[in-house]
KETI-47326 format. One record per residue (C-alpha): residue number from 1; residue in three letters; x, y negated, z. Coordinates in Angstrom, 2 decimals, m for minus. Layout:
! residues N
  seq  type     east    north       up
  NUM   ALA        X        Y        Z
...
//
This chain:
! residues 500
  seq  type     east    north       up
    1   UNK     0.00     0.00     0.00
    2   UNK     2.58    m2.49     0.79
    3   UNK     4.46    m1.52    m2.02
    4   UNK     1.36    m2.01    m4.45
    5   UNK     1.09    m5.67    m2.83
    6   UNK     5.06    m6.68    m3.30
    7   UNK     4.24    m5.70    m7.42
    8   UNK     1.70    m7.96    m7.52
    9   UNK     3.51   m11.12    m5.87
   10   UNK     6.44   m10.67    m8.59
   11   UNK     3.74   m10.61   m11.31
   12   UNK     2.11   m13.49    m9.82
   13   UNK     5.25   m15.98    m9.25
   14   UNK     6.76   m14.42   m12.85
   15   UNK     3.08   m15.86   m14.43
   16   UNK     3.86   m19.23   m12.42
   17   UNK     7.46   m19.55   m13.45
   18   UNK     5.97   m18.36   m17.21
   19   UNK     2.98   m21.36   m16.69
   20   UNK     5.59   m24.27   m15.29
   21   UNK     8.00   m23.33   m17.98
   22   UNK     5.41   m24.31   m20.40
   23   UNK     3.86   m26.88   m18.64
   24   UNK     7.56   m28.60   m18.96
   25   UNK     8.14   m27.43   m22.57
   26   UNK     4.94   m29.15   m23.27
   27   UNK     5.55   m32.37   m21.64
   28   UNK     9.18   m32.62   m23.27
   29   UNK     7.79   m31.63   m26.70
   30   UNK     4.64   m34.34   m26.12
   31   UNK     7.56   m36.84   m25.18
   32   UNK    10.18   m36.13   m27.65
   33   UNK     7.97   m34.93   m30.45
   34   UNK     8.43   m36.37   m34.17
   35   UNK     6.11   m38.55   m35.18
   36   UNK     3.29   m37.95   m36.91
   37   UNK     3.72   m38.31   m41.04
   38   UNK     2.65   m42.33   m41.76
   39   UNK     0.30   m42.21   m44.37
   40   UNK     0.79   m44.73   m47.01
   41   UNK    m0.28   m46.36   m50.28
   42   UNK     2.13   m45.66   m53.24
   43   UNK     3.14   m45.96   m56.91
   44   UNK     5.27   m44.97   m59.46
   45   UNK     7.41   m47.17   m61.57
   46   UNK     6.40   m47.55   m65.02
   47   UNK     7.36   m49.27   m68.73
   48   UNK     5.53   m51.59   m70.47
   49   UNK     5.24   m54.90   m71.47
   50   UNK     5.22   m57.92   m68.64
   51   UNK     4.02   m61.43   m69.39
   52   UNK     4.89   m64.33   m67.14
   53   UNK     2.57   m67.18   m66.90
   54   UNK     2.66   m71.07   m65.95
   55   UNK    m0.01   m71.81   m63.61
   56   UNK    m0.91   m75.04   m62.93
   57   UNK    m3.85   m77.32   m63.34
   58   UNK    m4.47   m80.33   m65.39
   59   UNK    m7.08   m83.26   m65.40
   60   UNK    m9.03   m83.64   m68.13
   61   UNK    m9.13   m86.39   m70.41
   62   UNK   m11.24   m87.76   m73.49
   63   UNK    m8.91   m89.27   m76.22
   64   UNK   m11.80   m89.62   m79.29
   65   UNK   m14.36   m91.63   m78.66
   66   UNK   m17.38   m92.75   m80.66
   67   UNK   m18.32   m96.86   m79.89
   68   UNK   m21.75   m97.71   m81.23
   69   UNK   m21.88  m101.44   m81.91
   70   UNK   m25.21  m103.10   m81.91
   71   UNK   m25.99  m106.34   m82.76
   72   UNK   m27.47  m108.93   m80.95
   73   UNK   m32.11  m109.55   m82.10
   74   UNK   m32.35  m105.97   m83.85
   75   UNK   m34.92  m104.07   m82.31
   76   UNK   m34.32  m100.61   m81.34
   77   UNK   m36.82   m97.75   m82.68
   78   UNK   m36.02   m94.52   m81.05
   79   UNK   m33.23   m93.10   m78.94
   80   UNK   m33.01   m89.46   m79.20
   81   UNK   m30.43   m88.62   m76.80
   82   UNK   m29.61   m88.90   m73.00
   83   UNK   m26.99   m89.19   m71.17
   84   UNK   m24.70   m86.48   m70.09
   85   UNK   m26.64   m84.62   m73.68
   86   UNK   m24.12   m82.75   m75.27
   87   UNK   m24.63   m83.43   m79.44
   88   UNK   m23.26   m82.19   m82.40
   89   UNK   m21.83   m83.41   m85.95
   90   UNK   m24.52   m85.11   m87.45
   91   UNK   m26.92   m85.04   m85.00
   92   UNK   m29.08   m88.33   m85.25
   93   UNK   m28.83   m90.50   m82.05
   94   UNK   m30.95   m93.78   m82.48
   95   UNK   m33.46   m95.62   m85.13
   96   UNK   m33.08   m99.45   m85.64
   97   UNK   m35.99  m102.03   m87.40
   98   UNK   m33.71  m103.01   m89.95
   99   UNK   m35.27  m106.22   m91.15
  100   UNK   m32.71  m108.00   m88.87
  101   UNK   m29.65  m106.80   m90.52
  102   UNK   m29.29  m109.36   m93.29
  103   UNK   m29.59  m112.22   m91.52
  104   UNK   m26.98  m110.99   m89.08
  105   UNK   m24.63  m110.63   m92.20
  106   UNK   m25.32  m114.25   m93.88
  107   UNK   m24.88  m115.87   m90.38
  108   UNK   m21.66  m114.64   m90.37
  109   UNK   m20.40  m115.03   m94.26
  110   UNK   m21.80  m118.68   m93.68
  111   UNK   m19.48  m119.12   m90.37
  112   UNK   m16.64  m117.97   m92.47
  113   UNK   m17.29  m119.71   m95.61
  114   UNK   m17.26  m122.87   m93.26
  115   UNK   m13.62  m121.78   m91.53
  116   UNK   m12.33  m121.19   m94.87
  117   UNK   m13.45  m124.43   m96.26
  118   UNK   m11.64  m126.04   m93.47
  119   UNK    m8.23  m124.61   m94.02
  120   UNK    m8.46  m125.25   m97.46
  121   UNK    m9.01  m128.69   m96.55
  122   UNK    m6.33  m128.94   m93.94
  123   UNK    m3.75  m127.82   m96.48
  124   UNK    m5.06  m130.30   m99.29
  125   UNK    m5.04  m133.02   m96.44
  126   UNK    m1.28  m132.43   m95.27
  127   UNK    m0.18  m134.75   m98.57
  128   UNK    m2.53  m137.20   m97.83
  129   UNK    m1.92  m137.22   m94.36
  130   UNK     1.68  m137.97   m94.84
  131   UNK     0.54  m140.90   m97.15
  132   UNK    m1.60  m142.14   m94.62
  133   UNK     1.24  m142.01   m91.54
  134   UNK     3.26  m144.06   m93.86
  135   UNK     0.75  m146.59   m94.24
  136   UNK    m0.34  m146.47   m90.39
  137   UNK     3.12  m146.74   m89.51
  138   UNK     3.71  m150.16   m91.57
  139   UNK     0.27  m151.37   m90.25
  140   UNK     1.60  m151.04   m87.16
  141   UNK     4.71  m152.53   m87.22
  142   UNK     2.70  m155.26   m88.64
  143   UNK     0.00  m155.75   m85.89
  144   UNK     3.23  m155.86   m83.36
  145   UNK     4.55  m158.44   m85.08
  146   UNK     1.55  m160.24   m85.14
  147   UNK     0.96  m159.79   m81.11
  148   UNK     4.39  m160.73   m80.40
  149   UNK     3.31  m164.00   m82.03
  150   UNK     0.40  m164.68   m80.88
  151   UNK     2.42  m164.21   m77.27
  152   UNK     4.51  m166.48   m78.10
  153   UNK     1.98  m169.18   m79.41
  154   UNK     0.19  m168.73   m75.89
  155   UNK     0.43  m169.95   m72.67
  156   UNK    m2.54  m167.25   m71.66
  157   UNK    m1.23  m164.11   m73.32
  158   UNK    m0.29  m161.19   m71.27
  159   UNK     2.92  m160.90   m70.41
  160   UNK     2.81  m157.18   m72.24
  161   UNK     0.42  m155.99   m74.81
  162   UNK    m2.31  m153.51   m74.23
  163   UNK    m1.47  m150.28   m75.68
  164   UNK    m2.06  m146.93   m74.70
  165   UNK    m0.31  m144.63   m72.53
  166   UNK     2.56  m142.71   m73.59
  167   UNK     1.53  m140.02   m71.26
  168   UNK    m1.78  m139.99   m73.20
  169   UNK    m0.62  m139.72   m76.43
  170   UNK     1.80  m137.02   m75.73
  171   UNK    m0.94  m134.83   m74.56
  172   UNK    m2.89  m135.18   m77.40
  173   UNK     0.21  m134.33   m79.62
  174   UNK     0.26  m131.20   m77.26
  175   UNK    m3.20  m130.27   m77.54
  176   UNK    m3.19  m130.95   m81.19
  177   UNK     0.03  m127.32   m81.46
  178   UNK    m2.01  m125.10   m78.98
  179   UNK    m4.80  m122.59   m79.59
  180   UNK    m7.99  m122.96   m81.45
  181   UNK   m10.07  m124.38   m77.88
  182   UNK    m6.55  m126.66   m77.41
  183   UNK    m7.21  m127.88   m80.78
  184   UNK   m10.80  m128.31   m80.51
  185   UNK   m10.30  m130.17   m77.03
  186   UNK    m7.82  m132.47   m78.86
  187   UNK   m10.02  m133.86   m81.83
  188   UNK   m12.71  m134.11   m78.92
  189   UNK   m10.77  m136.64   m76.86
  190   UNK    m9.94  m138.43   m80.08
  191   UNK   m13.11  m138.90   m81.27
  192   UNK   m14.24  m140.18   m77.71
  193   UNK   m11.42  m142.49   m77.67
  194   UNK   m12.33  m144.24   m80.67
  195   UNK   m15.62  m144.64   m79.70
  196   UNK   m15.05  m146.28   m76.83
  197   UNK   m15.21  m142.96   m74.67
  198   UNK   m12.96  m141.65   m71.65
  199   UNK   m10.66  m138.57   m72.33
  200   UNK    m7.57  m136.63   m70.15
  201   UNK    m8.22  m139.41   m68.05
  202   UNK    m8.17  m142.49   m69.54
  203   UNK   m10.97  m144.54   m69.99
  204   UNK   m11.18  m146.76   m73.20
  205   UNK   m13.88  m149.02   m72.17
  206   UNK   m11.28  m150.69   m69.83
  207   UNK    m9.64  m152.10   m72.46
  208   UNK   m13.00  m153.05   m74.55
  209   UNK   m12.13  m157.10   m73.79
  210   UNK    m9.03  m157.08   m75.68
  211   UNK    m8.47  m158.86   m78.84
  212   UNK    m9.31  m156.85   m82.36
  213   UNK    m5.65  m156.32   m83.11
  214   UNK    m5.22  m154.20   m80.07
  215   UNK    m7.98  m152.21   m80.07
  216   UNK    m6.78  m151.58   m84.09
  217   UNK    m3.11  m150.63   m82.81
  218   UNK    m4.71  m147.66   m80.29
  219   UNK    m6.93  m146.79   m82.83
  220   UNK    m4.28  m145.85   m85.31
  221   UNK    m2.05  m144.60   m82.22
  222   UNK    m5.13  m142.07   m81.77
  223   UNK    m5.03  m141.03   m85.42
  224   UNK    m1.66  m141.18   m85.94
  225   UNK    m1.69  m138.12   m83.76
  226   UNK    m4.21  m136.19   m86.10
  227   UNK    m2.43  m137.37   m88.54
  228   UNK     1.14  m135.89   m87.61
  229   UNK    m0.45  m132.82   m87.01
  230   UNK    m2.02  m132.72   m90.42
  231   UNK     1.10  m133.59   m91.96
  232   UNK     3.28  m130.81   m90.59
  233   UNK     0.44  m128.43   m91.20
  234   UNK    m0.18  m128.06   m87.49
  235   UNK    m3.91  m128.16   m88.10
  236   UNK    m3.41  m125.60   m91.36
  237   UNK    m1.91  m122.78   m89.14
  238   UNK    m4.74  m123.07   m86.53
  239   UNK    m7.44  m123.03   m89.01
  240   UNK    m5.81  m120.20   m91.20
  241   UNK    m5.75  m118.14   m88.24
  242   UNK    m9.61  m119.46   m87.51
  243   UNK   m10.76  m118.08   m91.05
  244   UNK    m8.68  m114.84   m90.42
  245   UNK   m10.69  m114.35   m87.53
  246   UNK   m14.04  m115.41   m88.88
  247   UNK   m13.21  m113.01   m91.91
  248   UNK   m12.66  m109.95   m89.41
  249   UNK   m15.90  m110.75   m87.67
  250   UNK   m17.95  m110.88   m90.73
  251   UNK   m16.12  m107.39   m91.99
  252   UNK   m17.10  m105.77   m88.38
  253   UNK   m20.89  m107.56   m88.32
  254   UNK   m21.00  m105.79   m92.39
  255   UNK   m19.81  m102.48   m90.59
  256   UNK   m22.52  m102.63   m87.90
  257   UNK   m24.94  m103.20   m90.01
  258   UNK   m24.53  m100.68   m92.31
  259   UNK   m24.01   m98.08   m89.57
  260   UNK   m27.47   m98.90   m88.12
  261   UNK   m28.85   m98.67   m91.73
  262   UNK   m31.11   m95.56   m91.43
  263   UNK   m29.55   m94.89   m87.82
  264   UNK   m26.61   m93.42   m85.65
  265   UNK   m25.22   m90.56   m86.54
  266   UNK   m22.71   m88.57   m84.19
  267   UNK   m19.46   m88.17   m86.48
  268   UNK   m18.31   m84.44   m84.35
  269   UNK   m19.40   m82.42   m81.07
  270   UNK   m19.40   m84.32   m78.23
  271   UNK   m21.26   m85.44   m75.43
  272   UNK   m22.71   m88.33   m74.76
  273   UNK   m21.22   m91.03   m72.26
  274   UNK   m23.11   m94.51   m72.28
  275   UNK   m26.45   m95.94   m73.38
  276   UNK   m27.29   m99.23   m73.45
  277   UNK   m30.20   m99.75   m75.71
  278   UNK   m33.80   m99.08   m74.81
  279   UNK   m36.19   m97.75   m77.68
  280   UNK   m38.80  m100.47   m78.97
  281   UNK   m36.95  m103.57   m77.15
  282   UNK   m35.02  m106.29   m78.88
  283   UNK   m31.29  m105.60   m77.81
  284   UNK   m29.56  m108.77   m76.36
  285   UNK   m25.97  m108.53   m74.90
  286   UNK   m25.88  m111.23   m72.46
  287   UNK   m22.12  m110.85   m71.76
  288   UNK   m21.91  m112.25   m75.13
  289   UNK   m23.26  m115.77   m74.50
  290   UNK   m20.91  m118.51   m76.26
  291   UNK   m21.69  m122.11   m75.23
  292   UNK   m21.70  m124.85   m78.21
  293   UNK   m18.19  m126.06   m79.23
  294   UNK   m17.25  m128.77   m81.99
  295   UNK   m18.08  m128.17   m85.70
  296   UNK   m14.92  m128.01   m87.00
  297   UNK   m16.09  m128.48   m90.88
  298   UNK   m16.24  m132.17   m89.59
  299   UNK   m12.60  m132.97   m87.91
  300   UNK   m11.17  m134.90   m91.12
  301   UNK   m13.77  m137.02   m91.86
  302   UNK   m14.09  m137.63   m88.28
  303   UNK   m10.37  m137.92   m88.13
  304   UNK   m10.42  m140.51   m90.64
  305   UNK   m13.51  m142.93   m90.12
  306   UNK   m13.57  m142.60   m86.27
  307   UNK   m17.22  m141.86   m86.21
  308   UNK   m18.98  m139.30   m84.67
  309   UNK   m19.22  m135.52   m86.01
  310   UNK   m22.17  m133.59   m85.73
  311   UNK   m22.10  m130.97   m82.95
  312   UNK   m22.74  m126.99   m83.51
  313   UNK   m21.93  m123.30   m82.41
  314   UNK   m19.55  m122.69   m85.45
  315   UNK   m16.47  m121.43   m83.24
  316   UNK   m18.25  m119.19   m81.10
  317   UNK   m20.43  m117.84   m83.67
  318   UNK   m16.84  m116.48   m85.17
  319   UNK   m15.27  m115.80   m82.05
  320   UNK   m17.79  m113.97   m79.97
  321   UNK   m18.21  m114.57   m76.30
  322   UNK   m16.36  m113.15   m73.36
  323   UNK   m17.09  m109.15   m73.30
  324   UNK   m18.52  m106.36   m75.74
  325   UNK   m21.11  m104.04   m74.76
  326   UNK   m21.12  m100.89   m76.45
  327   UNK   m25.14   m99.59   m77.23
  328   UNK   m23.79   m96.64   m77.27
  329   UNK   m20.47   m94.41   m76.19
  330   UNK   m20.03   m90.59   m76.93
  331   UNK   m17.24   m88.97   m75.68
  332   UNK   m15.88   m86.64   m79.04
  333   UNK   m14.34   m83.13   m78.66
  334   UNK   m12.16   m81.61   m77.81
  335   UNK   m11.54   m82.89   m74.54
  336   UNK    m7.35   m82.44   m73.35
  337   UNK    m6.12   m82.03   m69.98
  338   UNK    m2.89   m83.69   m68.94
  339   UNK    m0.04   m82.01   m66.96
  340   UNK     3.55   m82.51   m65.34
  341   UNK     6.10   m79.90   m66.49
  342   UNK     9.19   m79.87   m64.98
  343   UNK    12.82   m79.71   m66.56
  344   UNK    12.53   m75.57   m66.47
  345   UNK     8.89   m75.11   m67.09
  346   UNK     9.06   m77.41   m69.90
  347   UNK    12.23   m75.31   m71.41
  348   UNK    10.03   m72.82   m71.87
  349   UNK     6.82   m73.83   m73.87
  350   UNK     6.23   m74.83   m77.39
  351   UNK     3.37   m77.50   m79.24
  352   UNK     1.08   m75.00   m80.65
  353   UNK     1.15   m72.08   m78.15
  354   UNK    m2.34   m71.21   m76.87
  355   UNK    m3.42   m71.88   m73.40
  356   UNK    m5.97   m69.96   m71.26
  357   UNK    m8.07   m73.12   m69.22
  358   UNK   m10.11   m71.85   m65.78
  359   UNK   m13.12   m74.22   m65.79
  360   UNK   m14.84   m75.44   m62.63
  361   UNK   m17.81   m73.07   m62.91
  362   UNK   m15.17   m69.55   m63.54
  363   UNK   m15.37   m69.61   m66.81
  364   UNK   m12.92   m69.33   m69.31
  365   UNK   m11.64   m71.27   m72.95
  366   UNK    m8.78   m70.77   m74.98
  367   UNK    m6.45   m74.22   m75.48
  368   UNK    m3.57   m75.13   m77.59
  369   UNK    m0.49   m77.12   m76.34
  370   UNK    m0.83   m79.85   m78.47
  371   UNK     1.61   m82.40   m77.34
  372   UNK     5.41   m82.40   m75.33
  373   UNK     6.69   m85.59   m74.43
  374   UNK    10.42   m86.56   m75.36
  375   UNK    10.39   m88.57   m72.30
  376   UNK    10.65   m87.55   m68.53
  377   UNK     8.83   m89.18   m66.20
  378   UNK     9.64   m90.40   m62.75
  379   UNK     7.71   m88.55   m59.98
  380   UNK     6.03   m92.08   m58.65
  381   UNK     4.39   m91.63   m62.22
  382   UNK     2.39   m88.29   m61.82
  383   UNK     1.85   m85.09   m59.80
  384   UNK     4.79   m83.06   m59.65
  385   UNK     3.44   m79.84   m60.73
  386   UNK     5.53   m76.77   m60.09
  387   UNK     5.31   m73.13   m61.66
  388   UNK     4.71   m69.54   m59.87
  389   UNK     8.56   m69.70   m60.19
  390   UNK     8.91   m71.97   m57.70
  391   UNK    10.79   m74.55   m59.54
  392   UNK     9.38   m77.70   m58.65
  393   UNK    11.13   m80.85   m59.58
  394   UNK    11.40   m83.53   m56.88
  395   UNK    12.81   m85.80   m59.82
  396   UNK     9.69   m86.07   m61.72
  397   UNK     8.58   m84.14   m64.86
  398   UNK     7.26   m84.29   m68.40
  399   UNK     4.11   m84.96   m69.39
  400   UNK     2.24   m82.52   m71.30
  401   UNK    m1.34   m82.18   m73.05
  402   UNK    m3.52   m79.56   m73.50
  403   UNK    m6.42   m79.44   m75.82
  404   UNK    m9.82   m77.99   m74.73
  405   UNK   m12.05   m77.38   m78.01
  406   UNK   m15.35   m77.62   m76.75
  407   UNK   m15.65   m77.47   m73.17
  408   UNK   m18.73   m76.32   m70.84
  409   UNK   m20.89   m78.38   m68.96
  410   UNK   m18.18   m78.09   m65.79
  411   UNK   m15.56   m79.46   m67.57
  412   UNK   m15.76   m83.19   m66.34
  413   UNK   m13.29   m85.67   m67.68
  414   UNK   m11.85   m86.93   m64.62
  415   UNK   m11.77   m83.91   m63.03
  416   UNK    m9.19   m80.68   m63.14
  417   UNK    m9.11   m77.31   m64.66
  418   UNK    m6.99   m74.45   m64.25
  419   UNK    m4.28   m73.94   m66.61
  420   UNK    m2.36   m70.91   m68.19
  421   UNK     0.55   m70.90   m70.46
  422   UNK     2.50   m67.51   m71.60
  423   UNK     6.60   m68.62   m71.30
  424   UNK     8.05   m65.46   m71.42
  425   UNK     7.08   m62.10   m72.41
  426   UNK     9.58   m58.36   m71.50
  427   UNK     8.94   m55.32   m73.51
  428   UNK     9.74   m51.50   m72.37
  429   UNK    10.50   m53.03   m68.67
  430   UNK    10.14   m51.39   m65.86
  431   UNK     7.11   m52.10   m64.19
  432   UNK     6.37   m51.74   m60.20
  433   UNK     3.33   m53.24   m58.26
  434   UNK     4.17   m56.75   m56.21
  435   UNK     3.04   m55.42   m53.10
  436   UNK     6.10   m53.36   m53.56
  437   UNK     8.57   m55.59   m53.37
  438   UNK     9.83   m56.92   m50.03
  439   UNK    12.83   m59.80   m49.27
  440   UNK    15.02   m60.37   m46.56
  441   UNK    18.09   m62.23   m45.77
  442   UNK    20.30   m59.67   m47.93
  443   UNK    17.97   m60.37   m50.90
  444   UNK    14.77   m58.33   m52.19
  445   UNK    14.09   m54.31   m51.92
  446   UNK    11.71   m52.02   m51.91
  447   UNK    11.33   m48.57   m50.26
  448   UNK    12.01   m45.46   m52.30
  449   UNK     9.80   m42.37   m52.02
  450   UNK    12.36   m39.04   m51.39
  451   UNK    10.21   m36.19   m52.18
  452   UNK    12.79   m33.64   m50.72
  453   UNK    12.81   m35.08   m47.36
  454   UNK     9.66   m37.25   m47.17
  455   UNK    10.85   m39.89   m46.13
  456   UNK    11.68   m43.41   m47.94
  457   UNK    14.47   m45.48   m47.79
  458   UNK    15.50   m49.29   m48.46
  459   UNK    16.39   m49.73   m52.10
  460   UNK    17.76   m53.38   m53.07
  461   UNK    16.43   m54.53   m56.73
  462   UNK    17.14   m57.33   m58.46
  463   UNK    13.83   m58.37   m60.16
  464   UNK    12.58   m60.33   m63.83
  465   UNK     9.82   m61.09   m65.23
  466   UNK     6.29   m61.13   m62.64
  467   UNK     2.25   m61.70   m64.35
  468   UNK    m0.56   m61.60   m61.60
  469   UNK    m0.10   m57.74   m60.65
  470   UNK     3.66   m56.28   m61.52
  471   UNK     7.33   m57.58   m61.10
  472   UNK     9.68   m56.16   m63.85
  473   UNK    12.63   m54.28   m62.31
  474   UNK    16.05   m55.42   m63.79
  475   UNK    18.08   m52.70   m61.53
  476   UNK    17.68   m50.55   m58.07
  477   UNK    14.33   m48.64   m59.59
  478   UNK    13.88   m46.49   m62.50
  479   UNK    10.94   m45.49   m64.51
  480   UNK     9.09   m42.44   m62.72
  481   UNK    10.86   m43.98   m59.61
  482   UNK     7.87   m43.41   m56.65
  483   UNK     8.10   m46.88   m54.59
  484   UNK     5.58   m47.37   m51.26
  485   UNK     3.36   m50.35   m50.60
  486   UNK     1.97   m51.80   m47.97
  487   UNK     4.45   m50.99   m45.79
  488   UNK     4.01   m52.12   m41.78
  489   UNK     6.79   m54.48   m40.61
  490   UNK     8.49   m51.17   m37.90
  491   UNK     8.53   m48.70   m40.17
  492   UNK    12.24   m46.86   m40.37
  493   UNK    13.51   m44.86   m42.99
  494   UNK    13.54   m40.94   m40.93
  495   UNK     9.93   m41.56   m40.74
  496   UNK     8.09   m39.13   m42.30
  497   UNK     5.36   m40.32   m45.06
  498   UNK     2.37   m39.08   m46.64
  499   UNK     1.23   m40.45   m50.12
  500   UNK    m1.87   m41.63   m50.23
//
């Protein structure tokens, strides 16, 4: 009996030495155990071709634009358009009453008929003029003499004669060589002068109690002033360039006119901008408002007698008033958008290249480079505008245009797009995903799949060309090459991987 109970205590501590020994094994094996395999995303390197794109955006611009004069008393019939309407070649935008058109036409042949009768008549008048200084200028070395007598024969007389101001007739002389309204302002204060007016500050009826000689030696003081500007064709340069603008009036007022003859027209695709007509009212562009000047078909006559000329709106029936307003503006396609390349971006693209443009709304339209300055600009100029190559250009950059052929309803001008240019294109390279590729101090790497061992390892690459989803691999991966992705930042190469 006892020794039946001794056999079963050794079995019993043998089964608890058997139970701690693997009790400990466990724990050591649960504390020192390899890792589980990491499970991970991978891929294998490939060849194909790689494209690398210039990203960048651009804001649009209108450079084509369709003006629609309209003249002042035509009535408007219909407007078929609105604004913001997108229209196309030919489309018919407005109706006119044309009954109005003629007159608008002879108005303005008669205001130029009357500005080239006056410079013909300034240059015939320069030979007479210098006659007539001649003449003045031996009447009035006459009347002097006469004064000085008449001093001298009287106790009364002044001690100086009357005469007028030096100052006075040198600003004459000076208004006489300036612009048309100079000009205009000059033969103004003569004529007021010589009858007895006040001009540029001098008042003539101050002097009206002096004798008949000197009021006859200011009078030919104020037209010898005329009359040295006549003589060196002062007046003839003034008026020539008068006619040459009542001539271009009269050819625009002929090209209005026969543009609203059977109506508007849009000349290409566009859309439309500005309207500023109203269908069945009289149009009336009150920026255009031109007060009365002199009637310059009267200056020599009234040069020469000293009477009064009559007044009228000749001058600003030729020269318009003080702004234009448009009745209507379309903005033309295409539309371009302007960028800033920089000095490598810029080595790299070509006028006439095609262009992918993001719109607003996610759409997409294909554009054309369509024009590379020769000239860099500095960066105070534009926005600096750097590549996906990271090559920005603090110096400034090079403007560039893109065209945009007929853009959606998103594309605003004003506004940006998204813009893509192909610069360089790699065929048979070795492809791997960008997730794949990793950089550090030493440069960039990736890890390499060993299939033996399961594991990966840090491979260093040296990398090309890059389009939205693959790098090209110059060196450190071949094709067939399995490379992981997605990789967590503690991972070590003896840990064991499984491909996803």
């Amino acid at each position: 009996m006892a020794k039946r109970k001794g056999a079963k205590k050794k079995i019993f501590v043998a089964l608890g030495i058997i139970c701690a020994v693997l009790i400990l094994a466990s724990m050591l094996w649960l504390k020192y155990k390899p890792p589980a395999a990491l499970e991970v995303s991978s891929a294998a390197a490939s060849t194909g071709e790689i494209t690398q794109l210039l990203e960048t955006s651009g804001k649009v611009t209108s450079e084509n634009q369709g003006n629609f004069d309209v003249l002042n008393g035509i009535k408007v019939l219909e407007v078929n358009v609105k604004i913001g309407e997108r229209v196309t070649a030919g489309q018919i935008l407005a109706t006119f009453d044309e009954s109005a058109l003629n007159t608008q036409v002879s108005e303005k042949q008669k205001a130029y008929n009357a500005a080239l009768s006056t410079y013909q008549n300034a240059k015939a008048a320069a030979a007479t003029a210098k006659s007539q200084l001649a003449k003045n200028n031996t009447r009035l070395a006459e009347i002097d003499k006469e004064l000085a007598a008449q001093s001298a024969a009287s106790s009364t007389a002044q001690s100086q004669p009357v005469s007028l101001p030096e100052t006075l007739i040198n600003s004459i002389k000076g208004l006489l060589q300036g612009d048309i309204s100079q000009v205009a302002q000059g033969l103004q204060s003569v004529t007021s002068l010589l009858s007895g007016g006040s001009a540029l500050g001098y008042d003539m009826s101050s002097v009206m109690g002096t004798s008949s000689l000197e009021m006859e030696k200011m009078q030919l003081q104020l037209q010898q002033t005329v009359l040295d500007a006549q003589a060196n064709n002062t007046l003839g340069s003034v008026y020539q360039s008068l006619a040459d603008r009542a001539k271009a009036a009269l050819d625009e007022t002929k090209a209005v006119t026969d543009l609203a003859r059977g109506g508007w027209f849009a000349e290409h695709d566009g859309i439309v901008r500005e309207i500023n007509i109203t269908p069945g009212e009289v149009f009336e562009n009150k920026q255009n408002a031109t007060a009365p000047t002199p009637d310059i078909t009267s200056i020599l006559a009234l040069v020469q007698s000293g009477g009064n000329a009559g007044l009228g709106d000749l001058i600003g029936s030729m020269l318009g008033g003080t702004g234009k307003t448009y009745g209507m503006s379309l903005e033309y396609y295409p539309f371009t958008a302007a960028v800033v390349l920089n000095k490598y971006d810029v080595q790299k693209v070509r006028v006439g290249q095609k262009a992918t443009i993001t719109t607003p709304a996610g759409g997409q339209l294909v554009g054309e480079l369509v024009f590379v300055s020769p000239v860099a600009e500095s960066s105070s100029s534009g926005v600096d505008i750097s590549s996906i190559l990271g090559t920005g250009a603090s110096e400034g950059g090079v403007s560039a245009k893109i065209s945009i052929p007929e853009p959606d309803p998103s594309v605003i001008i004003g506004l940006d797009v998204g813009i893509s240019l192909e610069v360089s294109t790699a065929e048979n390279a070795v492809l791997i995903p960008m997730e794949a590729v990793m950089r550090n101090e030493n440069g960039n790497y990736v890890w390499k799949y060993n299939a033996s061992s399961k594991t990966a390892s840090q491979a260093p690459v040296e990398v090309g060309l890059r389009d939205n989803a693959n790098y090209q691999i110059i060196s450190g991966v071949d094709d067939g090459d399995v490379v992981l992705k997605q990789i967590p930042a503690d991972f070590t190469s003896d840990r064991k991987v499984k491909l996803k």
